[in-house]
N, C-alpha and C positions, 0 to 999 in steps of 0.2 A: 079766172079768165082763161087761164093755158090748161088744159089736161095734157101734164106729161104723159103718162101711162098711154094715152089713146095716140097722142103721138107718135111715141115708141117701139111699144109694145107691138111684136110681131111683123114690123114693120123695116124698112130701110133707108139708110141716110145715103146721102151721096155727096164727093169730093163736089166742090163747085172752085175755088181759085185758092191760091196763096198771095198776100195782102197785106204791107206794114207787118210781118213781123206773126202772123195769126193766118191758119190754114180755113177756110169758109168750107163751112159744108150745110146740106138743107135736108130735111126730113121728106118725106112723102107728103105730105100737105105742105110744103112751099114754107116752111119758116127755116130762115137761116141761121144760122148760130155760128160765134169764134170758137175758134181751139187757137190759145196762146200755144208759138212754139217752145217759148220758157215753160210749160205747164206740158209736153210732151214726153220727155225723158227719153228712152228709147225705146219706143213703143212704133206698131207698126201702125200707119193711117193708111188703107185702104179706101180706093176710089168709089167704091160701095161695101157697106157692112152695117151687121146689125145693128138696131137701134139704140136697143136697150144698153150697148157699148156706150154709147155719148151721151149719155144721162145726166152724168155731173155735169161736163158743158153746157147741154140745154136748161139744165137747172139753173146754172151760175147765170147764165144770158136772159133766163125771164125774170129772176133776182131785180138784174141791172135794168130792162126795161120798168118793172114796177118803181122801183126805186126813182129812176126817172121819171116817171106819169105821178106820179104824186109830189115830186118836186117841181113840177110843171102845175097843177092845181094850185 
């Protein structure tokens, strides 16, 4: 359903809000994905940056929407 790679890949995300707890940011085609701030460490989050950087993130978020759409079926 999601190609990450085409997402990603050569591409950039952008800061969009901070929200309960989880930094929102969206890729270049419009999908949003969390970043837990327990799951940041001390890492820098730039209001634009590479994509390929937030890979785990967007990984873990279409995870969870699949995960969801079949527990909905």
């Amino acid at each position: 359903m999601y190609n990450i790679k085409d997402m990603l890949k050569d591409k950039v995300v952008f800061f969009v809000k901070y929200r309960k707890g989880e930094l929102i940011y969206k890729t270049e085609c419009g999908f949003h994905f969390p970043i837990p701030i327990s799951d940041t460490g001390d890492g820098v989050f730039l209001a634009q940056d590479k994509g390929l950087t937030f890979m785990r993130w967007v990984r873990k978020h279409i995870e969870s929407i699949e995960k969801e759409t079949q527990r909905i079926e």
